[in-house]
N, CA, C and O atoms as a Maestro MAE file, in Angstrom:
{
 s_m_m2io_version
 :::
 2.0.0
}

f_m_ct {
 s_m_title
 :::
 protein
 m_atom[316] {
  # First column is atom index #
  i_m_mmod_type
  r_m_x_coord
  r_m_y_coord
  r_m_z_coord
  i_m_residue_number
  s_m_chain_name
  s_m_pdb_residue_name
  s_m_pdb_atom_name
  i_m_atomic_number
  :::
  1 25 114.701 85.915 82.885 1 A "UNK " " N  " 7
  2 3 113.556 86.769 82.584 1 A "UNK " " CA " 6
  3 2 113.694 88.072 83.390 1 A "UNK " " C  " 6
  4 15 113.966 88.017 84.590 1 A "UNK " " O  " 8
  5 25 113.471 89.499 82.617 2 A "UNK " " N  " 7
  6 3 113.767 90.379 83.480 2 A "UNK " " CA " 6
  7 2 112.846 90.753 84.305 2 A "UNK " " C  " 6
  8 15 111.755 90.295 83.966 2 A "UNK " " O  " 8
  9 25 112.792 91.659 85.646 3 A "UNK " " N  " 7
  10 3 112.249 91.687 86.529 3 A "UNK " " CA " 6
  11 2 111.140 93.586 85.869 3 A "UNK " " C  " 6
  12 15 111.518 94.752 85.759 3 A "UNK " " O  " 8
  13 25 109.702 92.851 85.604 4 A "UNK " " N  " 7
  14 3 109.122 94.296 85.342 4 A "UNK " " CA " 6
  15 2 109.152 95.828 86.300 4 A "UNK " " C  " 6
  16 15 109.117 95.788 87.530 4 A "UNK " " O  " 8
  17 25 109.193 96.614 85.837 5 A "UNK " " N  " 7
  18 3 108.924 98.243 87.297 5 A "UNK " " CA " 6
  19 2 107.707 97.492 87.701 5 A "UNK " " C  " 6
  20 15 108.247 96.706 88.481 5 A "UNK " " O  " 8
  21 25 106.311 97.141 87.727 6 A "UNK " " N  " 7
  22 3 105.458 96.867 88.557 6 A "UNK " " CA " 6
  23 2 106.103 95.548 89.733 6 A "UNK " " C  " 6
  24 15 105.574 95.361 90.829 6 A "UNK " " O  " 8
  25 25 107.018 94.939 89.353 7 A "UNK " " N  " 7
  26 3 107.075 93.719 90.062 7 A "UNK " " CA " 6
  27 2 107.967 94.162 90.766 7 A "UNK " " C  " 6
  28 15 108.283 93.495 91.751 7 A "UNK " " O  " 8
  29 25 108.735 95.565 90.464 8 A "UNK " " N  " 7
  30 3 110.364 95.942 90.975 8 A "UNK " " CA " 6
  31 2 109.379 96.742 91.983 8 A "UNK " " C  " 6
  32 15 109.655 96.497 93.158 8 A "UNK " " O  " 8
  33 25 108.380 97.570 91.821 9 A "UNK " " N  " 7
  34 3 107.961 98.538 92.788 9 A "UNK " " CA " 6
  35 2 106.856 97.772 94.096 9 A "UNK " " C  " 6
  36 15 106.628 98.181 95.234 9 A "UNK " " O  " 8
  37 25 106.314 96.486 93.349 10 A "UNK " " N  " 7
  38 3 105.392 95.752 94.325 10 A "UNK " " CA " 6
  39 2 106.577 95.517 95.832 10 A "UNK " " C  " 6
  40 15 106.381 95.852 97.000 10 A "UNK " " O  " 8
  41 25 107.963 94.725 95.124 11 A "UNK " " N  " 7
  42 3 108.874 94.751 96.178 11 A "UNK " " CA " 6
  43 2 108.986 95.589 97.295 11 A "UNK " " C  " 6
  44 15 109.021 95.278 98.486 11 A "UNK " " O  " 8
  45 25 109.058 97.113 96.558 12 A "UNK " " N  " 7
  46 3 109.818 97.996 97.471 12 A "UNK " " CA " 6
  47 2 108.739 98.596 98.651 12 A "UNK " " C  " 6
  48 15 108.790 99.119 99.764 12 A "UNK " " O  " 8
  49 25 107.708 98.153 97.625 13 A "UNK " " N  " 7
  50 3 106.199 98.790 98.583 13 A "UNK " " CA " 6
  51 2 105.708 97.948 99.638 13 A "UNK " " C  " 6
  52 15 104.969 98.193 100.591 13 A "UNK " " O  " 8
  53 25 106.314 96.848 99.235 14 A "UNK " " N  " 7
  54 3 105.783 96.001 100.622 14 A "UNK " " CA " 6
  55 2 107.265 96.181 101.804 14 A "UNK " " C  " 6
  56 15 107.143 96.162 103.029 14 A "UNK " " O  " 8
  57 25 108.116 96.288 101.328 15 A "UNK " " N  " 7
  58 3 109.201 96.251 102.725 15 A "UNK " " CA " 6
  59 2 109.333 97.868 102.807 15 A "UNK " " C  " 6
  60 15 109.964 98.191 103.813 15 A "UNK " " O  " 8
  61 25 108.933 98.901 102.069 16 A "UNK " " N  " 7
  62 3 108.615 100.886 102.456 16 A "UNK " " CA " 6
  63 2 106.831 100.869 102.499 16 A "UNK " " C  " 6
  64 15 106.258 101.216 101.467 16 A "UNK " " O  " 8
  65 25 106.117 100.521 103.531 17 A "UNK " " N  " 7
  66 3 104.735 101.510 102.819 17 A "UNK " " CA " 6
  67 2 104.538 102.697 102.658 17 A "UNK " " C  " 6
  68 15 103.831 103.032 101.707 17 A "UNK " " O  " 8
  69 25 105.119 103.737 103.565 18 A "UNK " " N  " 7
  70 3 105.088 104.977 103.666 18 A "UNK " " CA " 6
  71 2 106.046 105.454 102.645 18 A "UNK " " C  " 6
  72 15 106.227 106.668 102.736 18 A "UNK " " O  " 8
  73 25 106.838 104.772 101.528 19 A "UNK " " N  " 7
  74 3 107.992 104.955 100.785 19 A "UNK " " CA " 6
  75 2 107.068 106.296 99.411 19 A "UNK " " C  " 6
  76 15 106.006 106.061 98.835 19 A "UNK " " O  " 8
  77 25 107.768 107.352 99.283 20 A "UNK " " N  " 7
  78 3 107.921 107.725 97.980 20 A "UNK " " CA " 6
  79 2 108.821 106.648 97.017 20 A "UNK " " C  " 6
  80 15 109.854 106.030 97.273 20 A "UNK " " O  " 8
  81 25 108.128 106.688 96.018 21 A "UNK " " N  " 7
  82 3 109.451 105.756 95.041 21 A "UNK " " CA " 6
  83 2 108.788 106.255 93.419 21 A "UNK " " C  " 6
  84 15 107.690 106.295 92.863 21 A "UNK " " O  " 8
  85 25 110.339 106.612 93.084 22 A "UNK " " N  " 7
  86 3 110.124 106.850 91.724 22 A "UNK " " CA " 6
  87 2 110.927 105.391 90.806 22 A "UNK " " C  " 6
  88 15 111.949 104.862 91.245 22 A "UNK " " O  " 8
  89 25 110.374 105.020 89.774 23 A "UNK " " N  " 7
  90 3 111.673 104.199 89.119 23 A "UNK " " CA " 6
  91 2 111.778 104.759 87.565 23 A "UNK " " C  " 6
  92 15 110.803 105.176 86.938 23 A "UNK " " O  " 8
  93 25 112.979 104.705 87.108 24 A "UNK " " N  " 7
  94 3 113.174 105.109 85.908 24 A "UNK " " CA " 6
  95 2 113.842 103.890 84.744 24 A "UNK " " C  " 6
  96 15 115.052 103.671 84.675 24 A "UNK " " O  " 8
  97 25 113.260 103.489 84.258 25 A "UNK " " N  " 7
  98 3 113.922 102.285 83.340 25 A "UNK " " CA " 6
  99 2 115.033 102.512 82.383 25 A "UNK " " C  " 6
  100 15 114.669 103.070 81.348 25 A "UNK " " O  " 8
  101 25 116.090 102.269 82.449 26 A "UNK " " N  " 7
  102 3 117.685 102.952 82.153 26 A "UNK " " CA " 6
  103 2 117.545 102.938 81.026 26 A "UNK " " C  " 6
  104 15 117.487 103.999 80.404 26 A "UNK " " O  " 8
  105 25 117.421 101.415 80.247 27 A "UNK " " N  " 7
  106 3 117.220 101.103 79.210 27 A "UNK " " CA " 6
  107 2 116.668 100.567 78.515 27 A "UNK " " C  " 6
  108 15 117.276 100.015 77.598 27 A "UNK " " O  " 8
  109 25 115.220 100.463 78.608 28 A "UNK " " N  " 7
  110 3 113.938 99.770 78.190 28 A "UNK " " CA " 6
  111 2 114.083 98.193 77.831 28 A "UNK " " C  " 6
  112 15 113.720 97.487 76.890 28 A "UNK " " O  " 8
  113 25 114.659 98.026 78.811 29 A "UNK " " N  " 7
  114 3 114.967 96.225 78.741 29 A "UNK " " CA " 6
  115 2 114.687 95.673 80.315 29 A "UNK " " C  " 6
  116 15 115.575 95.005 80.844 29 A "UNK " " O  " 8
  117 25 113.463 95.956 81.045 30 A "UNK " " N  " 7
  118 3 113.115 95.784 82.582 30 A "UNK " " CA " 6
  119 2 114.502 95.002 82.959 30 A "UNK " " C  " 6
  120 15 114.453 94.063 83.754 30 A "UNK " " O  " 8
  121 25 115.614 95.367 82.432 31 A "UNK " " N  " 7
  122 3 116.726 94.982 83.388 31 A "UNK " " CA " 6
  123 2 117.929 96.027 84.119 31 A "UNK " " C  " 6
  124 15 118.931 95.864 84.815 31 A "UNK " " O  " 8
  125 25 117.224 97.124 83.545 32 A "UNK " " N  " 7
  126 3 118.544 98.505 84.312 32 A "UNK " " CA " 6
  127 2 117.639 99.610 84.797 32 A "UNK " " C  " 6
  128 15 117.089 100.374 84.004 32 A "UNK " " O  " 8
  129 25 117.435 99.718 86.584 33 A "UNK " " N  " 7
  130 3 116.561 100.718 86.970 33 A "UNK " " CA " 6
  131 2 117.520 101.351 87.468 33 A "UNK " " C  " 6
  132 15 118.642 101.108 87.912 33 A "UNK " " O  " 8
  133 25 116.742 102.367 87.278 34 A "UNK " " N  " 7
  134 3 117.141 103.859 88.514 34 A "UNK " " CA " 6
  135 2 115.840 104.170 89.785 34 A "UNK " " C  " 6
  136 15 114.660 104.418 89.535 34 A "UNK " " O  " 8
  137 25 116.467 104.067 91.139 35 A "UNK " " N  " 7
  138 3 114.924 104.211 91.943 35 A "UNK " " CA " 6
  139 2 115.629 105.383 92.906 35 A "UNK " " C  " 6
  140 15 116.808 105.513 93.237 35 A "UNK " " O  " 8
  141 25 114.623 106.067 93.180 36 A "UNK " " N  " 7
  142 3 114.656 107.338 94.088 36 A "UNK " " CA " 6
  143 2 113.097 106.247 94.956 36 A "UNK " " C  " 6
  144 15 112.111 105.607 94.589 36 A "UNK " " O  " 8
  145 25 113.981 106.753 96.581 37 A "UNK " " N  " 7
  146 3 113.199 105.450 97.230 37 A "UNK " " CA " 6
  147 2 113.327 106.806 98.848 37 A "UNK " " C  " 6
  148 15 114.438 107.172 99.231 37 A "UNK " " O  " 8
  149 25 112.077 107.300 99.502 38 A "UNK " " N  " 7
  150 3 112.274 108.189 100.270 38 A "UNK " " CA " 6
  151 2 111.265 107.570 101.301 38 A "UNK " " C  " 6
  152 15 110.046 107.481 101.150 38 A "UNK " " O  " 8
  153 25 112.112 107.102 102.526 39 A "UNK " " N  " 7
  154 3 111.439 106.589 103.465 39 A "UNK " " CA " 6
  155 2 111.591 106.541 105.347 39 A "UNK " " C  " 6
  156 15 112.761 106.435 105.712 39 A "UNK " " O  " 8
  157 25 110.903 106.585 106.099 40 A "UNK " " N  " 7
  158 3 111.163 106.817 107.482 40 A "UNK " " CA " 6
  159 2 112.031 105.534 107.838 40 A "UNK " " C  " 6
  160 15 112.688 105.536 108.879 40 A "UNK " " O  " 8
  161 25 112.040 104.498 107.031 41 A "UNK " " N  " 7
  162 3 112.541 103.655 107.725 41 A "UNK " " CA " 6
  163 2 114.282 103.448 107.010 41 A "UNK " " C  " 6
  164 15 114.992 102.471 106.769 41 A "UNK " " O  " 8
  165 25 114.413 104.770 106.879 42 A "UNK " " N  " 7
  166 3 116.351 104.817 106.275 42 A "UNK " " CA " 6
  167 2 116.731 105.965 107.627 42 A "UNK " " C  " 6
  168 15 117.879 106.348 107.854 42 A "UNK " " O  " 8
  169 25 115.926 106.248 108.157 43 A "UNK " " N  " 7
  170 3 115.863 107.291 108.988 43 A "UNK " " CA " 6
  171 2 117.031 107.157 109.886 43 A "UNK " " C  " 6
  172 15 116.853 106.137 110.551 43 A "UNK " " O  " 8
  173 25 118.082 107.698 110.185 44 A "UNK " " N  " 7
  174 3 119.592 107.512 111.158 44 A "UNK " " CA " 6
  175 2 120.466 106.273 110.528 44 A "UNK " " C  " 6
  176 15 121.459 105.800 111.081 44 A "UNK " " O  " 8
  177 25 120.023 105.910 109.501 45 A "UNK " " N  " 7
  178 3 120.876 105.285 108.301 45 A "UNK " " CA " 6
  179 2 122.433 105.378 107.520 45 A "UNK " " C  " 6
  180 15 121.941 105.889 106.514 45 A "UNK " " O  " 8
  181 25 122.949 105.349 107.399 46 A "UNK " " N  " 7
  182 3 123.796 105.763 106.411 46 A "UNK " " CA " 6
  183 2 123.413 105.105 105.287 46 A "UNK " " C  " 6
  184 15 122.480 104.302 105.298 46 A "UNK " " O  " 8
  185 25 124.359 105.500 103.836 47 A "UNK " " N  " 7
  186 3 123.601 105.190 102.621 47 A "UNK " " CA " 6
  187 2 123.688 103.290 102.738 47 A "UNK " " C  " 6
  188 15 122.832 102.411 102.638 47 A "UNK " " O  " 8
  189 25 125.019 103.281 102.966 48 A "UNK " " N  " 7
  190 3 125.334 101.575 102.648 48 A "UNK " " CA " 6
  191 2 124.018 100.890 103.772 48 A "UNK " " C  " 6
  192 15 123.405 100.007 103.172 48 A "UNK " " O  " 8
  193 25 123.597 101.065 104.918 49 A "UNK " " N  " 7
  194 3 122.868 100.650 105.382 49 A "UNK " " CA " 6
  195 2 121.167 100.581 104.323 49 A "UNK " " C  " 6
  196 15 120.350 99.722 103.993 49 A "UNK " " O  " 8
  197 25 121.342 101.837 104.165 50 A "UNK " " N  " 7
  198 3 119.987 101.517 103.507 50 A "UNK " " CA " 6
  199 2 119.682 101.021 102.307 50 A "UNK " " C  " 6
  200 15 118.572 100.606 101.972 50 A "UNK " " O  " 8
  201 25 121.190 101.074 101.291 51 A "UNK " " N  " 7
  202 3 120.963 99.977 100.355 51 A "UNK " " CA " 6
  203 2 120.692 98.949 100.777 51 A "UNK " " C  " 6
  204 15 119.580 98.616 100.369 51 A "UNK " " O  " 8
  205 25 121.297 97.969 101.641 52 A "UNK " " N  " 7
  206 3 120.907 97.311 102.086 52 A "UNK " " CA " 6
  207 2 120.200 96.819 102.386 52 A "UNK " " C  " 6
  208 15 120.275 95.667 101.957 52 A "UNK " " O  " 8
  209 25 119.166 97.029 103.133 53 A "UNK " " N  " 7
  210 3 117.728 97.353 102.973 53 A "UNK " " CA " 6
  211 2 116.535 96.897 101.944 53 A "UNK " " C  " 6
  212 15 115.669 96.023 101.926 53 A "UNK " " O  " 8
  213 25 117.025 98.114 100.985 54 A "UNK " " N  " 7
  214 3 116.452 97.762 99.773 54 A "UNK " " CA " 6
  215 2 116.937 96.896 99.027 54 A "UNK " " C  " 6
  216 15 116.135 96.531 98.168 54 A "UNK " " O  " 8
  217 25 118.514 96.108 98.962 55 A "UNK " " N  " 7
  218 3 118.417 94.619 98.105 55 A "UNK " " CA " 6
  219 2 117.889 93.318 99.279 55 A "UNK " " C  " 6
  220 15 117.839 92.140 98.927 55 A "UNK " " O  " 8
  221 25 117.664 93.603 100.150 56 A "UNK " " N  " 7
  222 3 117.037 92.704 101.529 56 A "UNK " " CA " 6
  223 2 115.040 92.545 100.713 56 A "UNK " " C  " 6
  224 15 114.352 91.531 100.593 56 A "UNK " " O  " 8
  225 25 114.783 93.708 100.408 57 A "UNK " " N  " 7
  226 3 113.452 93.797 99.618 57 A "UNK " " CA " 6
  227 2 113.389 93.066 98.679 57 A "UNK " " C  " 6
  228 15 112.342 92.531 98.312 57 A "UNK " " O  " 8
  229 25 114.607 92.907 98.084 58 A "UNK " " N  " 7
  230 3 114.695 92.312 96.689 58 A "UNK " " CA " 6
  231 2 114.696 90.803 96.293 58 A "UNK " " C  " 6
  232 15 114.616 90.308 95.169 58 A "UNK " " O  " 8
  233 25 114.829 90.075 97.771 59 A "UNK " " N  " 7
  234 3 114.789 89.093 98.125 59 A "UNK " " CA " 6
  235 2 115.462 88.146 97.386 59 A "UNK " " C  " 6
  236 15 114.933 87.045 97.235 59 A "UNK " " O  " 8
  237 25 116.641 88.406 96.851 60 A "UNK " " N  " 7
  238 3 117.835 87.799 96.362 60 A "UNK " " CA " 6
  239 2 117.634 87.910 94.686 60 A "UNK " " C  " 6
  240 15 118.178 87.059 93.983 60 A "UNK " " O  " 8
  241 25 116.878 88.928 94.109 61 A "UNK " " N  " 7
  242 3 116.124 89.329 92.964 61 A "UNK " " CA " 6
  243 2 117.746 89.721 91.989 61 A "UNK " " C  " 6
  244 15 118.183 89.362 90.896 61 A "UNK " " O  " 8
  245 25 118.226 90.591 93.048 62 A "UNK " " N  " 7
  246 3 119.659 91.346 92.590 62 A "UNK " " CA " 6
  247 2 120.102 90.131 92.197 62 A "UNK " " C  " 6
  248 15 120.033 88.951 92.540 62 A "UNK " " O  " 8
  249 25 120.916 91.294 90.775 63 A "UNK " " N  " 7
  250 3 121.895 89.828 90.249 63 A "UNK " " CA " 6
  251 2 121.152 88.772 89.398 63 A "UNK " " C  " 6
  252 15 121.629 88.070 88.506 63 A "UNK " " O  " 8
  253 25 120.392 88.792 89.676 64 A "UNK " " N  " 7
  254 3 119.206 87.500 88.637 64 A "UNK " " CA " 6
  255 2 118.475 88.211 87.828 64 A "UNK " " C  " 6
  256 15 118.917 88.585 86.741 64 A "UNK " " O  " 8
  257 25 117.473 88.444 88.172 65 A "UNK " " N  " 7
  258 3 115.823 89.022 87.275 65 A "UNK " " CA " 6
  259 2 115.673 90.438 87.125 65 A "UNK " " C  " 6
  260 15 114.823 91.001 86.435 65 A "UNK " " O  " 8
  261 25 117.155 91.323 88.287 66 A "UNK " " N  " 7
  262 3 117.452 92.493 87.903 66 A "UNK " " CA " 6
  263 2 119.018 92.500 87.991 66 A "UNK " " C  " 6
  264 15 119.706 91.936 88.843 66 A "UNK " " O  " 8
  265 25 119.416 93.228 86.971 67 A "UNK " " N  " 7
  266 3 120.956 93.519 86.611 67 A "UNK " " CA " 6
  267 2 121.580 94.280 87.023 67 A "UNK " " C  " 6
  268 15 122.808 94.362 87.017 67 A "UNK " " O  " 8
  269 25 120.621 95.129 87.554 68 A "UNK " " N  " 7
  270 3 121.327 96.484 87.586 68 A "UNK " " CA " 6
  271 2 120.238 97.630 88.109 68 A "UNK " " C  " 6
  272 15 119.246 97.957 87.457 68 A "UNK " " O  " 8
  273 25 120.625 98.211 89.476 69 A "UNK " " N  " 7
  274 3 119.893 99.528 90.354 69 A "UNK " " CA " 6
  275 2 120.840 100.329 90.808 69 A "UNK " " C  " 6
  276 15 121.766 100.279 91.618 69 A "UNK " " O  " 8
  277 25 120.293 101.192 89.963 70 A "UNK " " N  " 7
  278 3 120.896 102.651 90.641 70 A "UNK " " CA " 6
  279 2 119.946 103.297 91.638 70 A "UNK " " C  " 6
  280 15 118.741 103.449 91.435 70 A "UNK " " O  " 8
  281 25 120.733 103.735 92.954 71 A "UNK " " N  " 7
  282 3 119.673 103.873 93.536 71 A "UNK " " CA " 6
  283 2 119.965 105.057 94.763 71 A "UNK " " C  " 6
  284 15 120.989 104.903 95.429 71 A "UNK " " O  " 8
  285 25 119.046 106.270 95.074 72 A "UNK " " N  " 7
  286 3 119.089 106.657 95.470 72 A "UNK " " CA " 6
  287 2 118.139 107.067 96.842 72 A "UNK " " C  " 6
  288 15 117.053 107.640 96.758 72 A "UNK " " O  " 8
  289 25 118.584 106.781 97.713 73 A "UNK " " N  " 7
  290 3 117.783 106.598 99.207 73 A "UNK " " CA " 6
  291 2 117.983 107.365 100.364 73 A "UNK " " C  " 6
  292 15 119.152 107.488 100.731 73 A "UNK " " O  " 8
  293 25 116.741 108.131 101.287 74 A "UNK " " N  " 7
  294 3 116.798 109.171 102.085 74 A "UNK " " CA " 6
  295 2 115.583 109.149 102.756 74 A "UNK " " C  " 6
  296 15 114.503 108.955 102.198 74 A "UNK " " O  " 8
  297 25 115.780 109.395 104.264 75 A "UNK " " N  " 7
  298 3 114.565 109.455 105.016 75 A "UNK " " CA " 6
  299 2 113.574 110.705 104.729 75 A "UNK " " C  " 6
  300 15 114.357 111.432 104.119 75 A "UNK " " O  " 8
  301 25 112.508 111.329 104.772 76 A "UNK " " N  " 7
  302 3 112.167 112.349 104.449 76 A "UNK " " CA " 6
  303 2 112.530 113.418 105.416 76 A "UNK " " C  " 6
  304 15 112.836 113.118 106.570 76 A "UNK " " O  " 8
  305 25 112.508 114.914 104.917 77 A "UNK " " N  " 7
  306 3 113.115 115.739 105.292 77 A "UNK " " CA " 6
  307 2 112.190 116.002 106.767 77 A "UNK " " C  " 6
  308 15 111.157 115.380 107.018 77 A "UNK " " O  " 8
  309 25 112.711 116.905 107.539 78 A "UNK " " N  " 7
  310 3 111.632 116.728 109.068 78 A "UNK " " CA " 6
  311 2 111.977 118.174 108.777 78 A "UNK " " C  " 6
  312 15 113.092 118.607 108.486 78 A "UNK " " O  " 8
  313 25 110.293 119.186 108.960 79 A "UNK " " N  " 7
  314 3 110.132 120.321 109.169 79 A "UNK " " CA " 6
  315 2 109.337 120.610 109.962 79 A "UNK " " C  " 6
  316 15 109.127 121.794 110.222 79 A "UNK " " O  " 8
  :::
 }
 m_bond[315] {
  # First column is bond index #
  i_m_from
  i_m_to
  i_m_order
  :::
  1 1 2 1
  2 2 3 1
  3 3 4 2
  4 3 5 1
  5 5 6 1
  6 6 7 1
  7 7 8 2
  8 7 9 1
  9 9 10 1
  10 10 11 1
  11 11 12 2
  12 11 13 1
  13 13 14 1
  14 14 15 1
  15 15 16 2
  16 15 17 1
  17 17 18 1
  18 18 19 1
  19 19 20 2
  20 19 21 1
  21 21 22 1
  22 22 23 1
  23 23 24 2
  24 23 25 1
  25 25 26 1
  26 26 27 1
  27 27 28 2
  28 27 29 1
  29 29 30 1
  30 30 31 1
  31 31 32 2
  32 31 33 1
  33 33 34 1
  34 34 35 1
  35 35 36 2
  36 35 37 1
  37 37 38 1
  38 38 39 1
  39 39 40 2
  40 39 41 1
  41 41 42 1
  42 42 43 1
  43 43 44 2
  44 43 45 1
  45 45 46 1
  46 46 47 1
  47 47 48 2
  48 47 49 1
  49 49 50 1
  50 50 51 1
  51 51 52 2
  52 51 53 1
  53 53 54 1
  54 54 55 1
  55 55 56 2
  56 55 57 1
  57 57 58 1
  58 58 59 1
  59 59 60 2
  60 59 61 1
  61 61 62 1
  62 62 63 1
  63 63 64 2
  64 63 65 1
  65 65 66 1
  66 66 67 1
  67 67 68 2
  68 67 69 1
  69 69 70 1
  70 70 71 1
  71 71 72 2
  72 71 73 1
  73 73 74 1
  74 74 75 1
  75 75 76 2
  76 75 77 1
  77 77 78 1
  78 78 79 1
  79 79 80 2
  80 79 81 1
  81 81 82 1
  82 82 83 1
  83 83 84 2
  84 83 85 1
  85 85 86 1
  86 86 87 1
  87 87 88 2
  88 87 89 1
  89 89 90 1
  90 90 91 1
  91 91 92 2
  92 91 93 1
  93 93 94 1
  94 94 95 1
  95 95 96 2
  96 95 97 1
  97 97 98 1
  98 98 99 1
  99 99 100 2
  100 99 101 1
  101 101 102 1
  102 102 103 1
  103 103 104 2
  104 103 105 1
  105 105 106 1
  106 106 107 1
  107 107 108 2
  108 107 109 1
  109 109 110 1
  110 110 111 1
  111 111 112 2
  112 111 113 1
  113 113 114 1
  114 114 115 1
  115 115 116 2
  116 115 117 1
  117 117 118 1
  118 118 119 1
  119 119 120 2
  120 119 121 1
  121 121 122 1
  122 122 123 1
  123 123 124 2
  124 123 125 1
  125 125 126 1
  126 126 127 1
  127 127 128 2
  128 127 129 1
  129 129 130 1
  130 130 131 1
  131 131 132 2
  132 131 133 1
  133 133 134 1
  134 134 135 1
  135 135 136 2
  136 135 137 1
  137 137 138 1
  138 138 139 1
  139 139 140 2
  140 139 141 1
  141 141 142 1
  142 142 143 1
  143 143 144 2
  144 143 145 1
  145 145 146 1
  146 146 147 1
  147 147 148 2
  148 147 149 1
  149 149 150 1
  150 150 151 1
  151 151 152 2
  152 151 153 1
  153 153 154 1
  154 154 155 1
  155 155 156 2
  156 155 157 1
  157 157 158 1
  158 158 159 1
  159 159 160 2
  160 159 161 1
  161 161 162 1
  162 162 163 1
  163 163 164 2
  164 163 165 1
  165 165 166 1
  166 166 167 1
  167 167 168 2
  168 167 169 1
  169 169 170 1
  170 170 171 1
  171 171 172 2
  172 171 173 1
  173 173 174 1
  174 174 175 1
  175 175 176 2
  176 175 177 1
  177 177 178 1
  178 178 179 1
  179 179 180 2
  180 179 181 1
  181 181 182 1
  182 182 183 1
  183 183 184 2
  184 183 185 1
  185 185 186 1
  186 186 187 1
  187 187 188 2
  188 187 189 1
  189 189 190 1
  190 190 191 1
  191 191 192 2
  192 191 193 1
  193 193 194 1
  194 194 195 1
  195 195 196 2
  196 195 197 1
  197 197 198 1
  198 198 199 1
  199 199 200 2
  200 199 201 1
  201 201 202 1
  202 202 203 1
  203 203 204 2
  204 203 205 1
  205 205 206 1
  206 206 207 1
  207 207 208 2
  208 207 209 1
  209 209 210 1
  210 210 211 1
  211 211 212 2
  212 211 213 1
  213 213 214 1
  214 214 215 1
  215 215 216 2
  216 215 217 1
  217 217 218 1
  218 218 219 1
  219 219 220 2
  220 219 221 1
  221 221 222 1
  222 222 223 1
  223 223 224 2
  224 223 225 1
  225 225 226 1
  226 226 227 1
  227 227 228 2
  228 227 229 1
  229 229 230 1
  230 230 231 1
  231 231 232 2
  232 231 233 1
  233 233 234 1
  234 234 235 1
  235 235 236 2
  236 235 237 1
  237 237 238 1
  238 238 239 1
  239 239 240 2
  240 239 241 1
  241 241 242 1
  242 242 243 1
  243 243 244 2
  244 243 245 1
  245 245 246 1
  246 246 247 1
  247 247 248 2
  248 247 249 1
  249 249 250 1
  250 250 251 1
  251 251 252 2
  252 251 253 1
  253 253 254 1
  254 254 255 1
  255 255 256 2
  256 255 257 1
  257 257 258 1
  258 258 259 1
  259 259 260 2
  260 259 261 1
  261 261 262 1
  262 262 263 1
  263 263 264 2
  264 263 265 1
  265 265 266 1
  266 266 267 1
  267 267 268 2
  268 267 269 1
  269 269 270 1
  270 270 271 1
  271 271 272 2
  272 271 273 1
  273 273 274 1
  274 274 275 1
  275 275 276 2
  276 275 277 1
  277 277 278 1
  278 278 279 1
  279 279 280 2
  280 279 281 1
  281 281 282 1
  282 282 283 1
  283 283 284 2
  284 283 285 1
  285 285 286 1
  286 286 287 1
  287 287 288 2
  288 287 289 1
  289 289 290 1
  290 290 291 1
  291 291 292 2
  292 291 293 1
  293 293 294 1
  294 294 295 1
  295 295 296 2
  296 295 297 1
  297 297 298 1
  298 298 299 1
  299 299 300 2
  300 299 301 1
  301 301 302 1
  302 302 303 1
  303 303 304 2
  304 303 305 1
  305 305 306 1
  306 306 307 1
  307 307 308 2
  308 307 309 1
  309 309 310 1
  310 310 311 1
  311 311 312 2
  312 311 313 1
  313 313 314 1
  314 314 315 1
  315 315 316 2
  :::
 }
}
């Protein structure tokens, strides 16, 4: 069963609260997202770390109930 954007974003919002997150549904089959995910806690990160991260959110979701995230992740900018 595929994994819905509300159930994909409940995830990300509970392990980012302060997270911007956009998701984009690749192919209208809740099984191929795209997420833009902008948070303090990627902050002195590198990228592989903070994927990480976010399939740690996913709570072993990857691979099963989602197929497929494209994903793009960054602490917010400091001005």
């Amino acid at each position: 069963m595929p994994m819905s954007e509300d159930e994909l974003r409940s995830h990300l919002r509970e392990a980012f609260p302060d997270a911007e997150i956009a998701i984009q549904d690749l192919a209208g089959d809740g099984d191929h997202y795209r997420a833009r995910i902008v948070s303090t806690a990627f902050k002195g990160l590198n990228r592989v770390k903070q994927h990480q991260l976010v399939y740690a959110a996913l709570k072993g979701k990857m691979g099963g109930e989602l197929h497929a995230l494209a994903l793009d992740t960054a602490a917010p900018q400091e001005g």
